[in-house]
C-alpha positions in Angstrom: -10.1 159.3 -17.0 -9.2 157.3 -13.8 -7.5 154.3 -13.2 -11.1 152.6 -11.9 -12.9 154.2 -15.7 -9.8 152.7 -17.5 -10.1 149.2 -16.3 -14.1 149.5 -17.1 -13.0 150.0 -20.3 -11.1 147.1 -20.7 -13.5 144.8 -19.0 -16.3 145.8 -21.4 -14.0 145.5 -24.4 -12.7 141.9 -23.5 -14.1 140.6 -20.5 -10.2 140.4 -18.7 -8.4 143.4 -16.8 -5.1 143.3 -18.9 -1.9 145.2 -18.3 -1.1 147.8 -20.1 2.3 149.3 -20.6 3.7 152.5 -22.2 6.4 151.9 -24.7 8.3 153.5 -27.1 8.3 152.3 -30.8 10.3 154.5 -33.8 10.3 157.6 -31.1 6.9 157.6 -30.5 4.6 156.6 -27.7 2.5 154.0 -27.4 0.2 152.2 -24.8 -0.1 148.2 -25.1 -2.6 146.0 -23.8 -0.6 143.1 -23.0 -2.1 139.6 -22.8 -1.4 139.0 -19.1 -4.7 139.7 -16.8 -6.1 139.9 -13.1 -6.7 136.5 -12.1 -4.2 134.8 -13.9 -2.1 132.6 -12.3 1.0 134.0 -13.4 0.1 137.8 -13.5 2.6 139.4 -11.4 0.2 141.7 -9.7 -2.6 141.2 -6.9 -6.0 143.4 -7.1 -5.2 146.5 -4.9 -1.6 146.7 -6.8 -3.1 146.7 -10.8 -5.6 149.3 -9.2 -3.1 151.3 -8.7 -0.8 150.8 -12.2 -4.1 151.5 -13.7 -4.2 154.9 -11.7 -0.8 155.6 -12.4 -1.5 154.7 -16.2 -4.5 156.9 -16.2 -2.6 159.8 -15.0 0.3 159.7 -17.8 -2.8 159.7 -20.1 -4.3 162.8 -18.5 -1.5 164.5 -18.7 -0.2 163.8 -23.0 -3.9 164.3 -23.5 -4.4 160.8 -25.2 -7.1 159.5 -23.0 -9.8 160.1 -25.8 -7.5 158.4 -28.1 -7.5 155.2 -25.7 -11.3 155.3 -25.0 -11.7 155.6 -29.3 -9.3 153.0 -29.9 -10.2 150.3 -28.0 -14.0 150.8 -28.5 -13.4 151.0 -32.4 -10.5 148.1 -32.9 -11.4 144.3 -33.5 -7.8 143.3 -32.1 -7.5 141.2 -28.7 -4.8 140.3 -26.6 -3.5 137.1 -27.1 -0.3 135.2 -25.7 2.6 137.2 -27.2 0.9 140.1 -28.6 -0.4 142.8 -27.4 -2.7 145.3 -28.8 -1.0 148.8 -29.8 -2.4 151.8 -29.4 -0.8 154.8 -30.9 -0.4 158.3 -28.8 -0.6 161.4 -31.4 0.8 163.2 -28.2 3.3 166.2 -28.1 5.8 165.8 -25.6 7.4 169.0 -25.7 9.6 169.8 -22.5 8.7 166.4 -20.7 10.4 164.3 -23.8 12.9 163.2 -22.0 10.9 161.9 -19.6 9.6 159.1 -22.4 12.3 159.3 -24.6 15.4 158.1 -22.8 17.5 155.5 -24.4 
């Protein structure tokens, strides 16, 4: 999946291209689609700049193998951002040797 496929995704699901952020919740990793968007007067990223979170996003996905997981999820879910809370999507990824990489306290 790339960066340009990912924010597709989102623009099919919900008409906005949100942020999303990794996060860690009870030592697992999850992606949210925060409520913040492209075009939004207080979105702290221009055009060219959210391309390129989305590529860097896209590539972390590649890379735990839950790109799938993403596509299924946000096809399947009746859940939308709103102000203050985001849509979680859980990660059934194994981290193995890069743990520490998403684990870090």
């Amino acid at each position: 999946m790339t960066g340009a496929a990912l924010k597709q995704l989102l623009l099919q699901k919900w008409g906005k291209a949100y942020d999303l952020r990794f996060r860690r919740v009870q030592g697992r990793i999850v992606l949210q689609v925060m409520w913040k968007y492209v075009g939004q007067v207080s979105f702290p990223m221009g055009g060219a700049q959210y391309d390129r979170h989305l590529e860097t996003i896209s590539t972390y996905l590649e890379a735990l193998g839950g790109s799938q997981q993403v596509i299924n999820f946000v096809t399947e879910t009746r859940d939308r951002p709103r102000t203050g809370r985001a849509v979680t999507i859980p990660l059934a990824v194994e981290l193995g040797e890069r743990s520490s990489e998403w684990l870090l306290e």
